[in-house]
C-alpha beads as a LAMMPS data file, in Angstrom:
LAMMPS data file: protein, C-alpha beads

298 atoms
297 bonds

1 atom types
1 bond types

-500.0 500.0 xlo xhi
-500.0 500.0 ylo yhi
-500.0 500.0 zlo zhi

Masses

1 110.0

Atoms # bond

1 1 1 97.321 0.620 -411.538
2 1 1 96.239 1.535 -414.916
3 1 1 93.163 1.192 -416.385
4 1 1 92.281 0.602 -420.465
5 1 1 89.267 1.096 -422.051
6 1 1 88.866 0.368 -426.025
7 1 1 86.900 3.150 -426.002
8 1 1 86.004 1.663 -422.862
9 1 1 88.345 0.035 -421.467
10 1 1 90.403 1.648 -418.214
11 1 1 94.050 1.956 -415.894
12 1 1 94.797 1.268 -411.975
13 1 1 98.496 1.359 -412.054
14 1 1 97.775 0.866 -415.732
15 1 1 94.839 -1.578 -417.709
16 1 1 95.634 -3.622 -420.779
17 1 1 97.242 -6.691 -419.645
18 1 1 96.795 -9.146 -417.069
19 1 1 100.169 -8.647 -414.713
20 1 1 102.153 -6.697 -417.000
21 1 1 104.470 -5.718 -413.771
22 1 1 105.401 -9.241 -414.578
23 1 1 106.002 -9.057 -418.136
24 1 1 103.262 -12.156 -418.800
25 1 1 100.120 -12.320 -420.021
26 1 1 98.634 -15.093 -418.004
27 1 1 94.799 -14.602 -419.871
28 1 1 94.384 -14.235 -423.392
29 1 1 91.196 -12.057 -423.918
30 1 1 89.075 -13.153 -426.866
31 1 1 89.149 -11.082 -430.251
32 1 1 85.385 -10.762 -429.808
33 1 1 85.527 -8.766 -426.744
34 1 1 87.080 -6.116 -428.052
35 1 1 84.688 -5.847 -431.128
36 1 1 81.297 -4.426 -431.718
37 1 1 79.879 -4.086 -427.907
38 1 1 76.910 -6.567 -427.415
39 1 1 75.397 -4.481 -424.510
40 1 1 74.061 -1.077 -424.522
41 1 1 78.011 0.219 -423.444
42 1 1 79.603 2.339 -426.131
43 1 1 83.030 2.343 -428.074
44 1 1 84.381 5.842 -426.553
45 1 1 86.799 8.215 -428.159
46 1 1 88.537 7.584 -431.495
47 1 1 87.846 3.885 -431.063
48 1 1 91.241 3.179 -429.853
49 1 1 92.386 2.065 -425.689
50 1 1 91.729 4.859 -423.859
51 1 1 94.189 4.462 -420.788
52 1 1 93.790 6.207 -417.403
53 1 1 95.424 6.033 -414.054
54 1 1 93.402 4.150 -411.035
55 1 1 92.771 5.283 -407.412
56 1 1 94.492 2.430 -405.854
57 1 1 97.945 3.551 -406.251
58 1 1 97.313 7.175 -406.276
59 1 1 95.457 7.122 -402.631
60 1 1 98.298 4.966 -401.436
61 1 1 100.798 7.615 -402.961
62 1 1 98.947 10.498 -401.081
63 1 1 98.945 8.396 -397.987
64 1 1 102.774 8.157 -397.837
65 1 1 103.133 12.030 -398.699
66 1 1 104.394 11.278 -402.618
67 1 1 104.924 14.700 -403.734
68 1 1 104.276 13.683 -407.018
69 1 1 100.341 13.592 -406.076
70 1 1 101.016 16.390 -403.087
71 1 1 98.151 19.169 -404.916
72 1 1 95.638 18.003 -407.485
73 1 1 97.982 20.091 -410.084
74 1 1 101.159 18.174 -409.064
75 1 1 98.447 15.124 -409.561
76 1 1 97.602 16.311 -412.735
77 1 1 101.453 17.291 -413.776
78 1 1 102.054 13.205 -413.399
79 1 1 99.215 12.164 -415.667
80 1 1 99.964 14.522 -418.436
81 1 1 104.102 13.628 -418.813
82 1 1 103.369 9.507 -418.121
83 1 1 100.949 9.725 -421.138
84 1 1 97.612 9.040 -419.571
85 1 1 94.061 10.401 -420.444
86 1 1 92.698 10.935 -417.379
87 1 1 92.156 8.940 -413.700
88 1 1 89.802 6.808 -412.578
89 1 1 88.348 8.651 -409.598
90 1 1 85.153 10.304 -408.405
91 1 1 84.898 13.462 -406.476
92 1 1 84.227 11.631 -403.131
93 1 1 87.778 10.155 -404.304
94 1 1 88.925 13.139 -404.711
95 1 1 87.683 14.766 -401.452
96 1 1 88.852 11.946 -399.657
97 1 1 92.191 13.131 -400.944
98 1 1 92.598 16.815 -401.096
99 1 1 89.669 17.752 -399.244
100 1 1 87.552 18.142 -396.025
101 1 1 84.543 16.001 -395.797
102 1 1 82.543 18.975 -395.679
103 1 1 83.695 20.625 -399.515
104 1 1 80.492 21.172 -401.088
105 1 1 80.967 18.890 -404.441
106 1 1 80.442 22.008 -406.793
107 1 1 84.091 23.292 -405.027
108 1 1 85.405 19.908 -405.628
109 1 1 84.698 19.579 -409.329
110 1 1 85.396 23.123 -409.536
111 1 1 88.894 23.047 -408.230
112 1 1 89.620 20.027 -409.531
113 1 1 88.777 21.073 -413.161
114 1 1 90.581 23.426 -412.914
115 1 1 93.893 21.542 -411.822
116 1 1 93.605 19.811 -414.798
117 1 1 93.097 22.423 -416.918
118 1 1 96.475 24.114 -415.655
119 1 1 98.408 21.341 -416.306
120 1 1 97.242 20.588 -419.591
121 1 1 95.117 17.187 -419.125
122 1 1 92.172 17.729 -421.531
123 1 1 89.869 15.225 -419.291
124 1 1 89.654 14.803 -415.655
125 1 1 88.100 11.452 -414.954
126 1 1 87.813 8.019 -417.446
127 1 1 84.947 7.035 -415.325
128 1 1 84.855 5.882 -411.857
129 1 1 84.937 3.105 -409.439
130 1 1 81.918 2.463 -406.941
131 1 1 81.615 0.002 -403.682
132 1 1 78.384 -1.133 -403.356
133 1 1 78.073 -3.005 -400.139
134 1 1 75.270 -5.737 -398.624
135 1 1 74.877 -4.887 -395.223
136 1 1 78.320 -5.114 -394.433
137 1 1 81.076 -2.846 -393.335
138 1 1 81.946 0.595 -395.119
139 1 1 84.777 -0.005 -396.990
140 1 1 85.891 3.735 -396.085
141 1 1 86.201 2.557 -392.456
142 1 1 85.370 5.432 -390.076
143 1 1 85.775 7.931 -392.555
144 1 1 82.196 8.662 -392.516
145 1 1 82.609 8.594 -396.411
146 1 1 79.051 8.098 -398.083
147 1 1 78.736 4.513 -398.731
148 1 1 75.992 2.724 -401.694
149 1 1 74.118 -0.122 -399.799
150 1 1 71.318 -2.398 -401.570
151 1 1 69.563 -2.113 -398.501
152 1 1 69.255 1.507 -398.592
153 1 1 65.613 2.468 -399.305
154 1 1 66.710 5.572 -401.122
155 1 1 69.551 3.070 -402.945
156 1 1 68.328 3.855 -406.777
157 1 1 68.347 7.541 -405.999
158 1 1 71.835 7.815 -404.345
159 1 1 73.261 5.757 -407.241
160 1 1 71.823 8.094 -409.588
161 1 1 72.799 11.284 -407.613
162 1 1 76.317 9.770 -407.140
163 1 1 76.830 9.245 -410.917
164 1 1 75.232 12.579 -412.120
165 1 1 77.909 14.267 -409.620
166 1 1 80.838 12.283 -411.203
167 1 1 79.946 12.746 -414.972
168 1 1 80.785 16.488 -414.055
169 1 1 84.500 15.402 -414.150
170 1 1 83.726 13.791 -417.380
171 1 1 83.290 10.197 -415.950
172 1 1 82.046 7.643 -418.944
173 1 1 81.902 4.567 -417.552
174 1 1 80.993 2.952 -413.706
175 1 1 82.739 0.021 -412.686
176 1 1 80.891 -1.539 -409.653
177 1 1 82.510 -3.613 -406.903
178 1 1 79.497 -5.556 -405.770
179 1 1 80.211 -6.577 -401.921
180 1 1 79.385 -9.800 -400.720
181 1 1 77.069 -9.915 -397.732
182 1 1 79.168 -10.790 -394.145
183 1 1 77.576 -14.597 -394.515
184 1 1 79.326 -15.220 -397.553
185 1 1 82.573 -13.606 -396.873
186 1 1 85.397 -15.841 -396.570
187 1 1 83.598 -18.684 -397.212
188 1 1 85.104 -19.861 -400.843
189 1 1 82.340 -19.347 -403.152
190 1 1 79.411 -20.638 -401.022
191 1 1 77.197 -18.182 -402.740
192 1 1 77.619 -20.065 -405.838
193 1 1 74.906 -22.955 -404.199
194 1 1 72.600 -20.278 -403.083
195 1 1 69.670 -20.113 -406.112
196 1 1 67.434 -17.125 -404.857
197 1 1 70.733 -14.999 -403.799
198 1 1 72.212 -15.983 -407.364
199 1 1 69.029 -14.273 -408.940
200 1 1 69.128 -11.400 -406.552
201 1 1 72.236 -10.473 -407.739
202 1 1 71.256 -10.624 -410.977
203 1 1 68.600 -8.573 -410.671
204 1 1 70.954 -6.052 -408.676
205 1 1 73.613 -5.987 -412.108
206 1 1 70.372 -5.062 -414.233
207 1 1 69.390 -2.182 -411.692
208 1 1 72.948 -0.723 -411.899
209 1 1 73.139 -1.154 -415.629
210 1 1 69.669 0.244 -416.204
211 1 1 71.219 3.281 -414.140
212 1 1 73.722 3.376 -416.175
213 1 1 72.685 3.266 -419.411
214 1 1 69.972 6.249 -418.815
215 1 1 72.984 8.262 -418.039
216 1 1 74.954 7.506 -421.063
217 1 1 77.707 5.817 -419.152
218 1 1 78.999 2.145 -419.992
219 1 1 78.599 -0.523 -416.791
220 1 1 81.051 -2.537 -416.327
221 1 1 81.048 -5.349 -413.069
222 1 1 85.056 -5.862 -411.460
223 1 1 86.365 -9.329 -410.791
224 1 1 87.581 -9.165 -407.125
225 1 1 88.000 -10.786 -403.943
226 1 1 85.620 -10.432 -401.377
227 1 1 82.829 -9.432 -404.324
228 1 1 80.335 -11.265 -405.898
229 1 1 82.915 -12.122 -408.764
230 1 1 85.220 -13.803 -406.857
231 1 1 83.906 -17.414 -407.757
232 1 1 83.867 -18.051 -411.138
233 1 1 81.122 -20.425 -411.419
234 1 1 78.939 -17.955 -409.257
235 1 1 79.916 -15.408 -411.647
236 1 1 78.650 -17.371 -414.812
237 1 1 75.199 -18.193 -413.041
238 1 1 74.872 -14.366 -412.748
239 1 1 75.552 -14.004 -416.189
240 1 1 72.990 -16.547 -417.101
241 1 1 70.207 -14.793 -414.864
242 1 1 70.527 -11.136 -415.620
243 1 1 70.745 -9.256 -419.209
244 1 1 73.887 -9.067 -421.259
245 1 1 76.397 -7.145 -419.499
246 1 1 80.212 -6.528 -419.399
247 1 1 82.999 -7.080 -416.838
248 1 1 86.185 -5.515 -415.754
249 1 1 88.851 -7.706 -415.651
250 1 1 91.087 -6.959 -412.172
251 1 1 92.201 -10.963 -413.351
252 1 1 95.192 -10.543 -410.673
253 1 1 91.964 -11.634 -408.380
254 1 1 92.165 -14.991 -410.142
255 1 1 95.535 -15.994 -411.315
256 1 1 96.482 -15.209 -407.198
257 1 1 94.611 -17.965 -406.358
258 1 1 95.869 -20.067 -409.591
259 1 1 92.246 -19.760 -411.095
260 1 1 93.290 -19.727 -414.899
261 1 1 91.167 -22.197 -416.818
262 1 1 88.153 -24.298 -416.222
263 1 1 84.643 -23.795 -418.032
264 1 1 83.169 -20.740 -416.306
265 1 1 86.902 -18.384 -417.045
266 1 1 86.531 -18.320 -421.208
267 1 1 82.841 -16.884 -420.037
268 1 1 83.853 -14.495 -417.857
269 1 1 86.926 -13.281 -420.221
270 1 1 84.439 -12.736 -423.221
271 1 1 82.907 -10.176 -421.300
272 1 1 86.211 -8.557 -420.317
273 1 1 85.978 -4.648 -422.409
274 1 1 87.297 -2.795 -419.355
275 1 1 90.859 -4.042 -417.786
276 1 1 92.649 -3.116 -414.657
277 1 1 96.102 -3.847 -414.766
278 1 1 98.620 -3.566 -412.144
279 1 1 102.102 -1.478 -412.817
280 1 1 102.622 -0.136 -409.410
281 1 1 104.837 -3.000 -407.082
282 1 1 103.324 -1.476 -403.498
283 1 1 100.889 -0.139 -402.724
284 1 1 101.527 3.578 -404.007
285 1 1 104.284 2.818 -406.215
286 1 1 104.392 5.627 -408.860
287 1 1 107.591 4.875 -409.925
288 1 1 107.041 1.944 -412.794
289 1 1 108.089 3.101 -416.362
290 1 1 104.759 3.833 -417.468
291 1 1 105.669 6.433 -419.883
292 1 1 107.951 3.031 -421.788
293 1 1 105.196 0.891 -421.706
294 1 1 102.191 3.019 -423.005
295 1 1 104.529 3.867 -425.750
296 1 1 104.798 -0.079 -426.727
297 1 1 100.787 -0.194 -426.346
298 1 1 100.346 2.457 -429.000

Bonds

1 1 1 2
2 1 2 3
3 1 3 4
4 1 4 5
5 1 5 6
6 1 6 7
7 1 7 8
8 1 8 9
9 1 9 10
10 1 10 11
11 1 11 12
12 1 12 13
13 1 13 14
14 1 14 15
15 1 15 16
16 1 16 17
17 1 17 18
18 1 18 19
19 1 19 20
20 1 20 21
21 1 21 22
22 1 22 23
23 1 23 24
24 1 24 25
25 1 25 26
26 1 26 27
27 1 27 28
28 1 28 29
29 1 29 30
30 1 30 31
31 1 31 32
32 1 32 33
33 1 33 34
34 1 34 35
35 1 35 36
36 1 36 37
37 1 37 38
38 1 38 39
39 1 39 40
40 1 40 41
41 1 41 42
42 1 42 43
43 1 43 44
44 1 44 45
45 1 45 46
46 1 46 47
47 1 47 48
48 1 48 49
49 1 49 50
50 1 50 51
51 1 51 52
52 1 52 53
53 1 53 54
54 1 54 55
55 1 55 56
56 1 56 57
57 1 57 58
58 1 58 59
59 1 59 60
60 1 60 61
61 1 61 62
62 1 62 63
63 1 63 64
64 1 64 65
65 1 65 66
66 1 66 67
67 1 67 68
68 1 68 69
69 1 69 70
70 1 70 71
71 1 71 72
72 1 72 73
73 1 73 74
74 1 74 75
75 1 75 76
76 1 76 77
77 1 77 78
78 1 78 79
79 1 79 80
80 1 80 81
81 1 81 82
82 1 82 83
83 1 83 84
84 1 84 85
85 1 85 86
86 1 86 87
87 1 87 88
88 1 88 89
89 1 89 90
90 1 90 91
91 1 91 92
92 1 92 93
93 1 93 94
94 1 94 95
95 1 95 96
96 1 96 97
97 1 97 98
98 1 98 99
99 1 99 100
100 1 100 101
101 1 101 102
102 1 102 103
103 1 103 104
104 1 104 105
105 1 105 106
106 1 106 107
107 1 107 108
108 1 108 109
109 1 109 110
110 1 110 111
111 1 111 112
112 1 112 113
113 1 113 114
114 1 114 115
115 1 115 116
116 1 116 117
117 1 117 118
118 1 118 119
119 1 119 120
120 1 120 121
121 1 121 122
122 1 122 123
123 1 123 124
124 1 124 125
125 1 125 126
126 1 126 127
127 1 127 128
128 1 128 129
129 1 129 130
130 1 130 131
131 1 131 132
132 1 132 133
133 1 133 134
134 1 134 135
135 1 135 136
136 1 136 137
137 1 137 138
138 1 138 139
139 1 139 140
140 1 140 141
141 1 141 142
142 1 142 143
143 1 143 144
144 1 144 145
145 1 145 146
146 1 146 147
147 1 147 148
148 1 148 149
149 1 149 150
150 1 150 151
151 1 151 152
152 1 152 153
153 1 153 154
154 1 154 155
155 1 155 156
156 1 156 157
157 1 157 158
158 1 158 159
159 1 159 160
160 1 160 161
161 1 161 162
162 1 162 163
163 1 163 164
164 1 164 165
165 1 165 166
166 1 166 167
167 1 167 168
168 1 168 169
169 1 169 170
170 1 170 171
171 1 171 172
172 1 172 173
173 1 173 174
174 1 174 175
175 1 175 176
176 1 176 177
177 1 177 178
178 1 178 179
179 1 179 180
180 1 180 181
181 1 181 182
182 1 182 183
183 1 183 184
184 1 184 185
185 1 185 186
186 1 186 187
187 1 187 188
188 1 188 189
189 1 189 190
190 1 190 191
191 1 191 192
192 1 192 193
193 1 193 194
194 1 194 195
195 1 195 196
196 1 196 197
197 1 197 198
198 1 198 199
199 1 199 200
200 1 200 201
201 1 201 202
202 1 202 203
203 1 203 204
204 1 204 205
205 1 205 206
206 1 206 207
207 1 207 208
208 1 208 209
209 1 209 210
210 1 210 211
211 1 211 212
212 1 212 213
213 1 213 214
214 1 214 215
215 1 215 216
216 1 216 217
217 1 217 218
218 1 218 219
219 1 219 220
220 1 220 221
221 1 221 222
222 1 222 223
223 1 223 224
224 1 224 225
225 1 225 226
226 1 226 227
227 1 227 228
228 1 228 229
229 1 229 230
230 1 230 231
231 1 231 232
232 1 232 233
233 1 233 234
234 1 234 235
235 1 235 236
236 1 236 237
237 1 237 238
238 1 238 239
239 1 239 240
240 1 240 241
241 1 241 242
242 1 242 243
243 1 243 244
244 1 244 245
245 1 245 246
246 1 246 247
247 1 247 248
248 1 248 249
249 1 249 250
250 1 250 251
251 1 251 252
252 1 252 253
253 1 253 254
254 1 254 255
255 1 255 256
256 1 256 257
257 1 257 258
258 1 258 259
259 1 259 260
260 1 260 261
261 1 261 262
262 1 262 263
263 1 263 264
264 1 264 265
265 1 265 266
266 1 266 267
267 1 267 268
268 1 268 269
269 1 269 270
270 1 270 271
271 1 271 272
272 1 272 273
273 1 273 274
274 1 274 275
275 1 275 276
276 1 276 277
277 1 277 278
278 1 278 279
279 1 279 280
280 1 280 281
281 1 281 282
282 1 282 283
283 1 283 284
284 1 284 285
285 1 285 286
286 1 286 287
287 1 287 288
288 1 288 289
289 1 289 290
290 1 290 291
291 1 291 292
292 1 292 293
293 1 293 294
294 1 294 295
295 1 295 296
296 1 296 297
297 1 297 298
């Protein structure tokens, strides 16, 4: 996928259009989300769509032995001749992928750096994208990956750590997949009924922002399945509890499931200044004509 970000928007097979890989737009993003940001987040760059390439397709890639992402510089090799500006991964990403659970993070970045150095990529990482769970499973499995949980008593402080780490690779932005709890999963937007857990999670975006923003990095929330997104309505009620703040659009979440109008979507789409959009077919399909279609985008 790829992400975009106007300055702040960004790619995970690629990010400007809901499902380009279909040739159709199928959600027309307001003219005044892409203008003067209303939150604390930033323009980035030269003003323009910064694009960079997601996780989601490059994990499944390494996964099936692609030898287009074989070494970080064969990684790096790809981004640089399909046009992007960087990826959207962290360096527990990263480890996960070239690495033994045990790197130290200062060998990580360091290597990693300078991978992209070598092959010309002036920027490692747009920003990165974070799992922050509820008391429910790791969605690393049995990786024994480090996972963010609100119920972590040390959950401010890892955030903060975590981010810190990540801006060494030149991450701007986090974009925060907010788990639901196990007693709302699967159950079709029951949270959106649920007052005090509405306000919790509001509470829980301002946290992560207020990270954020003392960092110098935008915030944006993802639209997903399985997330505290994935109900429109809910979403809106969030939005009406905690402070201003902005969304990434990963809209193949909704049009899946037919969501494409109704009163709580234009909300949600105003906030949209960060946009996953999906170019691989697979999972791990590197082989869409990117390098064609960020041409048309510029």
């Amino acid at each position: 996928m790829l992400g975009l970000a106007q300055g702040r928007w960004a790619a995970r097979g690629v990010a400007f259009t809901a499902a380009v890989s279909a040739g159709a737009t199928l959600f027309a993003v307001p003219a005044a989300s892409c203008s003067s940001p209303i939150s604390s987040n930033r323009v980035r760059g030269d003003g323009r769509h910064r694009i960079g390439l997601c996780g989601w397709p490059l994990k499944g890639a390494r996964a099936a032995n692609d030898p287009r992402v074989a070494t970080p510089r064969a990684l790096f090799d790809w981004v640089r001749e399909c046009g992007y500006e960087g990826v959207e991964l962290t360096v527990e990403d990263f480890k996960s992928m070239y690495f033994t659970p045990e790197t130290p993070a200062a060998v990580v970045i360091r290597d990693i750096r300078a991978a992209a150095v070598a092959a010309g990529v002036p920027r490692v990482s747009t920003g990165g994208l974070y799992h922050v769970t509820d008391g429910g499973p790791s969605p690393y499995g049995n990786s024994g990956r480090p996972v963010l949980d609100f119920n972590s008593s040390s959950f401010e402080e890892n955030v903060r750590r975590t981010l810190e780490e990540d801006m060494q690779l030149d991450c701007e932005y986090a974009n925060f997949q907010i788990h639901l709890p196990p007693r709302y999963l699967n159950a079709g937007g029951a949270h959106r009924t649920d007052e005090a857990y509405l306000s919790l999670c509001a509470s829980r975006i301002a946290v992560l922002q207020r990270i954020c923003h003392s960092l110098g990095l935008n915030c944006y929330i993802e639209t997903h399945i399985e997330r505290i997104s994935e109900d429109p309505e809910a979403f809106v009620k969030m939005m009406d509890r905690a402070p201003y703040f902005e969304v990434n659009g990963d809209l193949s979440h909704y049009a899946y499931r037919s969501i494409s109008r109704g009163q709580s979507l234009p909300r949600i789409m105003a906030r949209v200044n960060h946009l996953h959009c999906r170019m691989a077919r697979p999972h791990g399909d590197l082989s869409a004509n990117v390098q064609v279609c960020l041409r048309k985008q510029a």
